[in-house]
C-alpha positions in Angstrom: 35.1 -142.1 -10.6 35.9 -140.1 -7.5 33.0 -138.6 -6.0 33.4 -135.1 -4.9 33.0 -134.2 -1.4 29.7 -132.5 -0.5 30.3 -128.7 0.4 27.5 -126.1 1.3 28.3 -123.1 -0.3 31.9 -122.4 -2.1 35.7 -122.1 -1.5 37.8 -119.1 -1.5 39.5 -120.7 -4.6 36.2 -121.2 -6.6 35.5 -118.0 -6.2 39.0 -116.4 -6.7 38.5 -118.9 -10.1 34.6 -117.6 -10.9 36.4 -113.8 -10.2 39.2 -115.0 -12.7 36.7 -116.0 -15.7 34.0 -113.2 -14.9 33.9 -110.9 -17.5 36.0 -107.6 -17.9 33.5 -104.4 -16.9 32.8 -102.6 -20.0 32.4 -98.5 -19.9 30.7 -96.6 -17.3 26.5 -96.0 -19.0 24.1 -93.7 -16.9 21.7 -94.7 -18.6 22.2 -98.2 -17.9 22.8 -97.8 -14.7 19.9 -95.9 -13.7 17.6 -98.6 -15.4 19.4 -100.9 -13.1 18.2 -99.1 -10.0 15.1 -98.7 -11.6 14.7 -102.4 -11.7 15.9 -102.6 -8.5 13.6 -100.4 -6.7 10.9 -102.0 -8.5 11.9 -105.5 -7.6 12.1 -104.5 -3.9 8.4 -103.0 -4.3 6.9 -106.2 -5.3 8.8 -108.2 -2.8 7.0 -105.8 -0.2 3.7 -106.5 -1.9 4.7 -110.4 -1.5 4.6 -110.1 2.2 1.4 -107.8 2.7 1.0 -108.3 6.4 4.4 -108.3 7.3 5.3 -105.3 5.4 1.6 -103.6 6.6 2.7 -103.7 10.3 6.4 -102.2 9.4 4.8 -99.1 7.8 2.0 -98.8 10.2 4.4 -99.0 12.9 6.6 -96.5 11.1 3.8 -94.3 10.9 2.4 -94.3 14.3 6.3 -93.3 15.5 6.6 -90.2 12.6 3.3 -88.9 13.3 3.7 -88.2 17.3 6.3 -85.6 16.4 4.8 -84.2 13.4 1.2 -83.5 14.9 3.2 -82.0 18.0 4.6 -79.9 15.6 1.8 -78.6 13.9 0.0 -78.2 17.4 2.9 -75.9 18.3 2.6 -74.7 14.7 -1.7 -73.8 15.3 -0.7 -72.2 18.7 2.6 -69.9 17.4 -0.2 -68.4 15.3 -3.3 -67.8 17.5 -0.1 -65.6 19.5 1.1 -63.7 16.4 -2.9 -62.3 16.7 -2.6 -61.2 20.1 -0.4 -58.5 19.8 -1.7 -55.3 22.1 -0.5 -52.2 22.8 2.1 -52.3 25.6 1.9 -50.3 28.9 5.2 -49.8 30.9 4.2 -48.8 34.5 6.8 -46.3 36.6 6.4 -46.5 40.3 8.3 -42.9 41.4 9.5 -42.5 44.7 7.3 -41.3 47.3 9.0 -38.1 48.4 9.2 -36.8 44.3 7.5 -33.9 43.7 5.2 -32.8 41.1 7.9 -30.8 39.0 10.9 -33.4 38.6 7.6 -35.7 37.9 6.5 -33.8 35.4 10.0 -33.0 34.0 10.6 -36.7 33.6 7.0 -37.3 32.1 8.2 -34.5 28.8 11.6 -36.2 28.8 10.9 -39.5 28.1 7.7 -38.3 25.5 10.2 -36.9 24.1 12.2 -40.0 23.2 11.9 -41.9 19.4 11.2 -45.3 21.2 7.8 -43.9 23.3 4.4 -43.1 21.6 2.9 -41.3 24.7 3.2 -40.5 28.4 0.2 -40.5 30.9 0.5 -38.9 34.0 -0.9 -39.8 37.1 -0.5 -37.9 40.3 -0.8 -39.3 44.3 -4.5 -37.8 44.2 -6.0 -39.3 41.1 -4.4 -42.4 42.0 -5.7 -42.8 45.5 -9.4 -42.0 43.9 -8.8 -44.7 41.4 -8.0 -47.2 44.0 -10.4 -46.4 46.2 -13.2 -47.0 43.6 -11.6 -50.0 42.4 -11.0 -51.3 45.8 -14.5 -50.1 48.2 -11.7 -48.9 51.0 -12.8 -45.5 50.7 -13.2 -45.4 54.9 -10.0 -46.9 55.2 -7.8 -44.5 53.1 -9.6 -41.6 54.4 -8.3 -42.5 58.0 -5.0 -42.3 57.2 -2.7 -39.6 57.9 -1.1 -38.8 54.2 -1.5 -40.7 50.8 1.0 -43.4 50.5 0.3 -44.3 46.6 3.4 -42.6 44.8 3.2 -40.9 42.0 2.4 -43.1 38.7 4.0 -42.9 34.8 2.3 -45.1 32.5 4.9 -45.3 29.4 3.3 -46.7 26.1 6.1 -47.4 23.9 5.8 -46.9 20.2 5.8 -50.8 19.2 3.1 -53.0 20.1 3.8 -56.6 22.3 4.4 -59.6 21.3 6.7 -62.9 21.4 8.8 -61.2 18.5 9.1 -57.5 20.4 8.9 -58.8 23.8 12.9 -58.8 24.1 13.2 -54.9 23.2 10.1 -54.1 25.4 11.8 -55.5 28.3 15.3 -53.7 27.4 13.6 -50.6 27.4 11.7 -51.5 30.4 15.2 -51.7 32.4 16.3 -48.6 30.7 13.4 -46.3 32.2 14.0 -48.4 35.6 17.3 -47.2 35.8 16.6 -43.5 35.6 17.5 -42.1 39.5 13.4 -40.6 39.8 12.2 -44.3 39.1 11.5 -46.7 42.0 10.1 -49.3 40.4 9.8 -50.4 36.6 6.9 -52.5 35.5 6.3 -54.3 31.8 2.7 -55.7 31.8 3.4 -58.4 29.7 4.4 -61.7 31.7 1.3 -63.8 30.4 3.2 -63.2 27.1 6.9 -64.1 28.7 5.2 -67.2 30.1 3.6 -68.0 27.0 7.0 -67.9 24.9 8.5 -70.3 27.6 5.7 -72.7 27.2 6.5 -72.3 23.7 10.0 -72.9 23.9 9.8 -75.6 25.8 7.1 -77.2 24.0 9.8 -76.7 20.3 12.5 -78.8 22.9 10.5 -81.6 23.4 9.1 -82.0 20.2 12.9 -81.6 19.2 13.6 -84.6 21.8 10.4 -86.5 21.3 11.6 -86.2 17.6 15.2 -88.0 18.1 13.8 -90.4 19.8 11.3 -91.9 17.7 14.0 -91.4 15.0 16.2 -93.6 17.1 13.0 -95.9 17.2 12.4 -95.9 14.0 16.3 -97.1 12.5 15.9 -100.2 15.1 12.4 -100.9 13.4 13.7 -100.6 9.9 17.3 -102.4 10.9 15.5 -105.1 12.5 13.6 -105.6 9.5 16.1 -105.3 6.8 18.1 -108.0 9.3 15.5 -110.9 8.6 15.1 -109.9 5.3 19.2 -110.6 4.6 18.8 -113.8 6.9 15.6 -115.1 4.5 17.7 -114.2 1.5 20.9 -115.6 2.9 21.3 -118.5 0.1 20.8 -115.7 -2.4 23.5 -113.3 -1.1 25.5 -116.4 -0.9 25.5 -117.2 -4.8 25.7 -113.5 -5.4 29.4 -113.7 -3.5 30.3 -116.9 -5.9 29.4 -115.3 -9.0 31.3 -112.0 -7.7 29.3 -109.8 -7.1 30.1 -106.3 -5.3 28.9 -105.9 -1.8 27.8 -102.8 -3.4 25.2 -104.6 -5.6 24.0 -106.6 -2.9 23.2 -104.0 -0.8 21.3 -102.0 -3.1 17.7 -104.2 -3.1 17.7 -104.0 0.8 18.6 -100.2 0.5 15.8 -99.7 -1.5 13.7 -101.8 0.6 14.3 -99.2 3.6 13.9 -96.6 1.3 10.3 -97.8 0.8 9.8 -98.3 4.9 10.8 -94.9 4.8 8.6 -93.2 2.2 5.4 -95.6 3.2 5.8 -94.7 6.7 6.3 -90.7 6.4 3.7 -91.0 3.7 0.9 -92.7 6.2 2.5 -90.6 9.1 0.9 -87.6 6.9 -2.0 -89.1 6.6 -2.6 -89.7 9.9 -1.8 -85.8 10.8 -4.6 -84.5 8.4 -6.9 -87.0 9.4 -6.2 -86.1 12.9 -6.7 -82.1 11.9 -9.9 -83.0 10.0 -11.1 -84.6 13.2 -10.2 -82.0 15.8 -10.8 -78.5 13.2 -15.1 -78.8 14.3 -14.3 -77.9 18.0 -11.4 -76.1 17.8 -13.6 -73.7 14.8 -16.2 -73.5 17.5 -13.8 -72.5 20.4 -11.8 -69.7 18.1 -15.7 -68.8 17.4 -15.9 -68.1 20.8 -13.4 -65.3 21.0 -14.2 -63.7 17.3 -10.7 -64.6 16.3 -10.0 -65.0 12.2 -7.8 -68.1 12.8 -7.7 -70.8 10.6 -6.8 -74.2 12.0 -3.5 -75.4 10.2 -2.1 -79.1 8.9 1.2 -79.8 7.2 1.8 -77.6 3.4 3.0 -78.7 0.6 7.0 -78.4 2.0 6.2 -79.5 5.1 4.5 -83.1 3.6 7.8 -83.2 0.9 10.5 -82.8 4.5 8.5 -85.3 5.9 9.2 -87.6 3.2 12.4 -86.9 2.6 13.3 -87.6 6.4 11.2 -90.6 6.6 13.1 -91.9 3.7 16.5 -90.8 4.4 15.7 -92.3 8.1 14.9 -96.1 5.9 17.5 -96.0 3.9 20.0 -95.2 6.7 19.0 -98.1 9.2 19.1 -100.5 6.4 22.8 -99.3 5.3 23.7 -99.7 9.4 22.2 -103.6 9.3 23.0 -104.8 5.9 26.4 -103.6 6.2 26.6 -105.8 9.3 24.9 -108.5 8.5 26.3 -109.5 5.0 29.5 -108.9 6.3 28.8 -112.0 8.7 27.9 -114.2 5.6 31.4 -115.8 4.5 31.4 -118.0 1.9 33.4 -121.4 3.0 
């Protein structure tokens, strides 16, 4: 008797022959088919568990690179709020020329009290402002040598809204409004600690943003590299799953699901580490608000914020595995 020749793996023919006698596909059952990725995603747990270390250092890593943008974010969050307590009543300072007089001063002054936007109008003439600064300043000697006062006259303008991050934009509008009226010299808005504040802010949200992509980034190559060795440990498998004609579909489904539990494990200990990290730092930080009699309560990730971590952390698995199992299984050929 002949003795066949010795062939790793299969033929196109065999296989166009195994496609030819594989069974006809019967009709379309949810339910089956959901018990099917039920098994799956259960099968692809336990092969996890089988590899404890390996798969420990995956979500650990995983962790470690969702959790530097998510307690960024919640440190921008804790911050955002101390500001929405500061809000003050907002002074508007109008420097008049120094050769107005007292009436078109004091015409101006009931003109803009007048107006819907403005609480309250304080006036302040050359002479009470020269005795304010010299008390303030001890130069009393000094301004009394001088030939005439040289402080203008002052208009402090307290609008009808209070400051913050959220009105800051109208305060300064209305700011250049009153700067632009032809009795007005100068036009100060005594809130740039706040303007620096909200571009601290801002640029704190666009690095986050960045810092965010890029550990996302980080994390596919993790996950892809992973799901990569796991296809090349398996590679005997997917190559019987080929002969007997199977989808690539069907064989990309456990290593989907194996992302899918990088994903979850990872957000889920990323999480963890954030409220351990707010349990850590809350004794201090209550100590400090303490300090300045403020009713702030230190803040960690809600229920929302934990379930969008999650869901991004998975979505971010299952999406590097689809990148390198599509790649690599399309690089196993059957001979």
């Amino acid at each position: 008797m002949a003795q066949k020749p010795n062939q790793r793996g299969a033929t196109r023919e065999s296989i166009k022959a195994t496609k030819h006698n594989w069974p006809t596909r019967t009709t379309f059952s949810p339910n089956k088919y959901f018990r099917q990725h039920q098994a799956t995603l259960a099968e692809s747990f336990m092969r996890l568990i089988s590899y404890p270390l390996a798969s420990v250092m995956t979500v650990m890593v995983i962790a470690i690179a969702l959790s530097l943008p998510g307690g960024l974010y919640v440190l921008l969050k804790n911050v955002q709020s101390v500001t929405d307590q500061w809000e003050q009543q907002s002074v508007i300072t109008l420097y008049l020329f120094p050769n107005m007089e007292d009436t078109q001063a004091l015409a101006l002054s009931h003109r803009l009290s007048a107006q819907d936007d403005i609480a309250s109008v304080e006036y302040i003439s050359k002479e009470e402002g020269l005795r304010y600064f010299e008390q303030s300043s001890g130069y009393e000697q000094i301004m009394s040598a001088l030939p005439e006062n040289p402080l203008p006259i002052v208009l402090r303008v307290i609008p009808k809204q209070a400051v913050d991050i959220t009105t800051l934009s109208s305060l300064q509008a209305l700011r250049d409004t009153l700067a632009a009226e032809k009795e007005v010299d100068h036009a100060e808005l005594d809130a740039q600690w706040l303007q620096r504040l909200a571009n601290i802010l801002s640029f704190g949200q666009r690095f986050v943003y960045a810092l965010s992509v890029l550990l996302v980034v980080a994390v596919l190559l993790i996950v892809g590299n992973t799901i990569r060795m796991a296809v090349e440990s398996r590679r005997d498998e997917v190559l019987v799953m080929k002969l007997v004609g199977a989808t690539d579909a069907y064989i990309r489904r456990p290593f989907l699901y194996m992302g899918f539990w990088f994903g979850v494990l990872g957000g889920f200990f990323a999480s963890l580490c954030i409220f351990l990290l707010s349990w850590w730092v809350s004794a201090p930080a209550e100590r400090l608000i303490d300090l300045y009699q403020s009713g702030f309560d230190l803040q960690s990730f809600n229920a929302d914020e934990i379930v969008l971590c999650l869901t991004i952390s998975a979505f971010v698995g299952v999406f590097g595995a689809w990148i390198a199992v599509n790649r690599h299984i399309a690089n196993i050929e059957l001979q």
